[in-house]
N, C-alpha and C positions, 0 to 999 in steps of 0.2 A: 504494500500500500504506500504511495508517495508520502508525504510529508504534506501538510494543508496548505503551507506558505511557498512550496515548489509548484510549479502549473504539472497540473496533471495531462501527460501529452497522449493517455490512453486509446482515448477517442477519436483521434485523428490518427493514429497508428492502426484502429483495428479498422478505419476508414479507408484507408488508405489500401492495406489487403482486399479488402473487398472489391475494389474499383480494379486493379492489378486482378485479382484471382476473377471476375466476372468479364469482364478485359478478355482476358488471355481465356476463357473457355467459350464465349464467345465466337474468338477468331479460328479456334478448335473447329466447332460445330459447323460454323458458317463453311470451314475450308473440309470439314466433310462432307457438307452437301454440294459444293463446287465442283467436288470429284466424283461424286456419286455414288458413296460409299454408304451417307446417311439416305433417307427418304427427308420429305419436309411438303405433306399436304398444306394445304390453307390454313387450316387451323394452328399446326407449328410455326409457319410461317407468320403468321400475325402477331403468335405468341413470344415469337423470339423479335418482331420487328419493335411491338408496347415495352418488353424489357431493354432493349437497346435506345430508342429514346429515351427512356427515364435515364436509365444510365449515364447516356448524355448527358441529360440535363443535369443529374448529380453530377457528373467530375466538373460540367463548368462552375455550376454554383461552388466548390467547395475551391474551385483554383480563383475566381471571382474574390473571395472572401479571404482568400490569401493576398491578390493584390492590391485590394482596397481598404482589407482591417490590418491584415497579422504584419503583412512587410510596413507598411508605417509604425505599427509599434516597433516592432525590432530595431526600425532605425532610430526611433525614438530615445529606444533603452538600451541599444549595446553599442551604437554611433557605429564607430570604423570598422569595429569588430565583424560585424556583417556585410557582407557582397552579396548582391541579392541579381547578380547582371546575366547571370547561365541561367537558373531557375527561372529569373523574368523571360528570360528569352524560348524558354521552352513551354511558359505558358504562351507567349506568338504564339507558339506550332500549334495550340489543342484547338482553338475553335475553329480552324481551318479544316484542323483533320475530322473534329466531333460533327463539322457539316458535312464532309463528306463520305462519312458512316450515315449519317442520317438519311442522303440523299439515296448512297444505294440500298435503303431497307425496301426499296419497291419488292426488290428481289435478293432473298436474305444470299445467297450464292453471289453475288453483286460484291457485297461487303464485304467477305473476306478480306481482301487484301488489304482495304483500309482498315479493320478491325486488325489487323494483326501489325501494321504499322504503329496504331494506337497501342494496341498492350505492350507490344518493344518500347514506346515515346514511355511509360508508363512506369515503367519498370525501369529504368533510368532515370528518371526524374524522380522519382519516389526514393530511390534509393541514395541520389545524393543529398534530398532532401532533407532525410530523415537522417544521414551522416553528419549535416553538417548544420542544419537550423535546429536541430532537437537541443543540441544540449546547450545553444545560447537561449533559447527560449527558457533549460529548466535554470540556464545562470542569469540571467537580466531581466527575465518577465517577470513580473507578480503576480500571485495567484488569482489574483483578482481580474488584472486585464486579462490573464489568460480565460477565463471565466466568460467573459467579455464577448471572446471572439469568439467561444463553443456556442456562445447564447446566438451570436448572430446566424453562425454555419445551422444551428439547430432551427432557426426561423423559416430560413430557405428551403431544407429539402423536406422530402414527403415522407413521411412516417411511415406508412405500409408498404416502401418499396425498400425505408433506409433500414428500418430497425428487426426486421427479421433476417438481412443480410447480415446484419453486426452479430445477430447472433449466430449464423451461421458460419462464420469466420473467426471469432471469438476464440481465444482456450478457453476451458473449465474456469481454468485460476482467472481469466477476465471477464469471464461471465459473473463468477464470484466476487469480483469487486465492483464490476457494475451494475450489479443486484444491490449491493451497500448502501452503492450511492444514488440509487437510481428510488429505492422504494419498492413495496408491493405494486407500485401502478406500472412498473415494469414488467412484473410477470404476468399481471395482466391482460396488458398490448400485447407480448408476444403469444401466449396463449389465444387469444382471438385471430392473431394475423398469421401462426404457424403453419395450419392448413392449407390456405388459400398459397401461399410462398413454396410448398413443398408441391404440391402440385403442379403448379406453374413449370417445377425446376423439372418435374418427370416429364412433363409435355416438353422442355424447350431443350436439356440438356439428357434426359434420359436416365435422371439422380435420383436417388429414392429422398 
């Protein structure tokens, strides 16, 4: 469990897997049905076209929230300390690329190639991200402004697309601390929206 007066970066870490790990099986499925290997009636098809919009729409909102809350704080609170000039520049790349995933879901086979582009842009960028803004964030933030910016990332996305992912990406041991801090109205939410998510995943990715 963090310390109260450290920003707790949990939530953006297990956010962060999720966008990467939905990402890259995504670009999986789409490049098995490219090849012919999957089938993908209408009904998969729609199914994996509603999940990769949202998706979308979540990694913008969450890179969105990074350049208009998190990076003015950081420069606020650790000055020279941070370089923010690759990370900026790799958020350029996503809405360019997040339009043209979106564009080819006419035809999920279409998208492969830009979804697999995306989960590679994803998986470098996440990974330097978290190398190297995690631990000025736990040295310069306050727990408070850090607090701040989860409130805002939290205003933006959608509940019954974000929070049954989180917990399907989750370990145990972070499921167990964001059950702590979260409340019974956590088990809740995901008790009502676990069905509807797990089905989804057998139709689009073929998951139990």
């Amino acid at each position: 469990m963090t310390s109260p007066n450290v920003p707790n970066v949990l939530g953006f870490r297990i956010t962060h897997r999720a966008m990467r790990g939905d990402a890259r099986r995504l670009a999986e499925a789409t490049q098995e049905i490219a090849a012919g290997r999957q089938s993908c009636d209408a009904r998969r098809a729609a199914a994996i076209r509603d999940f990769t919009v949202q998706l979308c729409a979540g990694i913008h909102h969450h890179h969105s929230v990074e350049d208009e809350v998190l990076w003015p704080l950081l420069v606020r609170s650790a000055g020279p300390e941070v370089d923010l000039t690759d990370l900026s520049d790799d958020h350029s790349e996503l809405d360019p690329l997040l339009d043209e995933v979106r564009a080819a879901m006419a035809d999920p086979a279409q998208a492969a190639k830009p979804l697999a582009r995306l989960a590679d842009l994803l998986d470098e960028h996440i990974e330097e991200e978290e190398r190297v803004i995690f631990p000025i964030i736990e040295r310069h933030v306050s727990a408070a402004d850090w607090n701040a910016v989860e409130e805002v990332a939290r205003k933006g996305g959608k509940v019954s697309f974000e929070l049954p992912r989180i917990e399907q990406y989750a370990l145990p041991s972070e499921m167990a601390e964001l059950r702590k801090l979260a409340g019974p109205v956590l088990v809740v939410l995901l008790a009502l929206m676990r069905g509807g998510h797990r089905r989804r995943q057998r139709l689009i990715f073929g998951a139990a």
